[in-house]
Each structure stands twice: as C-alpha cells, then as structure tokens.
N, C-alpha and C positions, 0 to 999 in steps of 0.2 A: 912625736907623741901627739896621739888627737887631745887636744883642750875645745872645753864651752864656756862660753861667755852669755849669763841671761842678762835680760834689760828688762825693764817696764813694768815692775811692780808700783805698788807705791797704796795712796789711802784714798779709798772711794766710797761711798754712802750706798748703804743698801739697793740695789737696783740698779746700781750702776753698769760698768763695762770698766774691763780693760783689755788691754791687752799682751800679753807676752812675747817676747821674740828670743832666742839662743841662736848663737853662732858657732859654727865650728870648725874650725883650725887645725892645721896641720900638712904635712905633707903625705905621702904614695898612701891615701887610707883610702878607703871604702867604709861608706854608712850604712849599717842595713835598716835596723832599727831605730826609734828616734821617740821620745815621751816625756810628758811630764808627770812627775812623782809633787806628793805635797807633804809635809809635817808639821802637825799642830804641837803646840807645849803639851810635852804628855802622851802624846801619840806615837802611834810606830808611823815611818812614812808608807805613805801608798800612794798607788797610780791613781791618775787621774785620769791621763788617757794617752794614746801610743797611735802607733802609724808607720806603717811598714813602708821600706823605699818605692815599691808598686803604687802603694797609697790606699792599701787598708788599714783602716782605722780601729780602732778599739776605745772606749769612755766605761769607768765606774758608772754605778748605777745614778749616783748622786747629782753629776754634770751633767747626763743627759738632756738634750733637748738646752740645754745653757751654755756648752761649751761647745766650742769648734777649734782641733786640730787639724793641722795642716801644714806641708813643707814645700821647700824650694829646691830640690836640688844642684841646680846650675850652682846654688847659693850657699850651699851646704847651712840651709836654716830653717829651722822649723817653730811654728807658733804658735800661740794657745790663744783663742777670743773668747773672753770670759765675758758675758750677759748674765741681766738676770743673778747680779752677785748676790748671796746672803751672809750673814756675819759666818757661819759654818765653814766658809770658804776663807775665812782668814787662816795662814800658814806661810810658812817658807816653802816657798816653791821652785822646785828642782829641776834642771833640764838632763834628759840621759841620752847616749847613745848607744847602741854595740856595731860591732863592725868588724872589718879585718883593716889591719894595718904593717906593711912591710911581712907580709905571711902568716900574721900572727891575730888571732881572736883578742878584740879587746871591749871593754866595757869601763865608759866615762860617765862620770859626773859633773856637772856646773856647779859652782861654790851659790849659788839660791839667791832667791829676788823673795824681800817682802812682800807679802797682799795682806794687806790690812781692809775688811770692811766693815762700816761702822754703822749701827743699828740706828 
C-alpha cells in the first residue's frame, strides 16, 4: 500500500516562506500524479497546485506567482515552496498522489501538516 508522510508546516508571520515536503512509500507502485490540496475551518478542501510525473504543473489562482511545486522522482517526493505567505493561506495542508499500484489504480492521501500565518 502507497502511504504519504507530509513535513514542514508549522507558524510564520505574514510574508514569510516555508516550505513543504511529502514522501511516499511503498512497494511495486508507480506515481503518476502528485498535489497539494489545503482546508480551512469551514471550508471544502481544495488544490492548491499539482504536477504531473513529466512535470507539468498546475496552481489555483490564488498561489500563483507565490507558490512553487515541484518533484523528485528517484525520491518519490514532491514539494510545495510557499513565499509571499498571507494569513488566507493558513489551513491543513494535504499531500495527494494517484498512481497504479500492484495493477491497480489508486489514489492517497497524507494525514496534513499545519500552516499557520500570522498577521
């Protein structure tokens, strides 16, 4: 079974940076896809922004130009560089994959990394 493991949230003052990293584990899988999703108290979640095994990208409107995804594959890792934070950008943020694994279509979730920013 593919599992993700996020890191590197945590509490930064408006303007800041951080950054994101997810791992992912397992044995005979393949990654095709690779994103992060966000949810606020209240909110549905949503993308944030994606990136294909090739390495095209995809960003909500809202991150552009402030966010940079980006992956590893030798590493099976992919990362979010968060600039230019603003409190809007506080939520649990979610790392996803899809893939095939052992023949089979699958689709994972990371158990989510705080981002707190503070005004």
């Amino acid at each position: 079974q593919v599992q993700l493991v996020e890191s590197g949230g945590g509490l930064v003052q408006a303007g800041g940076s951080l950054r994101l990293s997810c791992a992912a584990s397992g044995s005979a899988y393949i990654i095709n896809n690779m994103g992060w999703y966000r949810q606020a108290p209240g909110n549905q979640r949503e993308l944030v922004a994606s990136i294909t095994r090739s390495g095209s990208t995809n960003y909500a409107d809202s991150v552009k130009g402030r966010f940079t995804i980006s992956r590893d594959n030798a590493k099976n890792m992919v990362y979010l560089q968060m600039n230019s934070l603003k409190s809007d950008d506080t939520a649990v943020y979610y790392c996803n994959a899809d893939g095939v694994h052992l023949f089979t279509k699958y689709n994972v979730w990371g158990q989510g990394t705080q981002v707190t920013v503070s005004s």
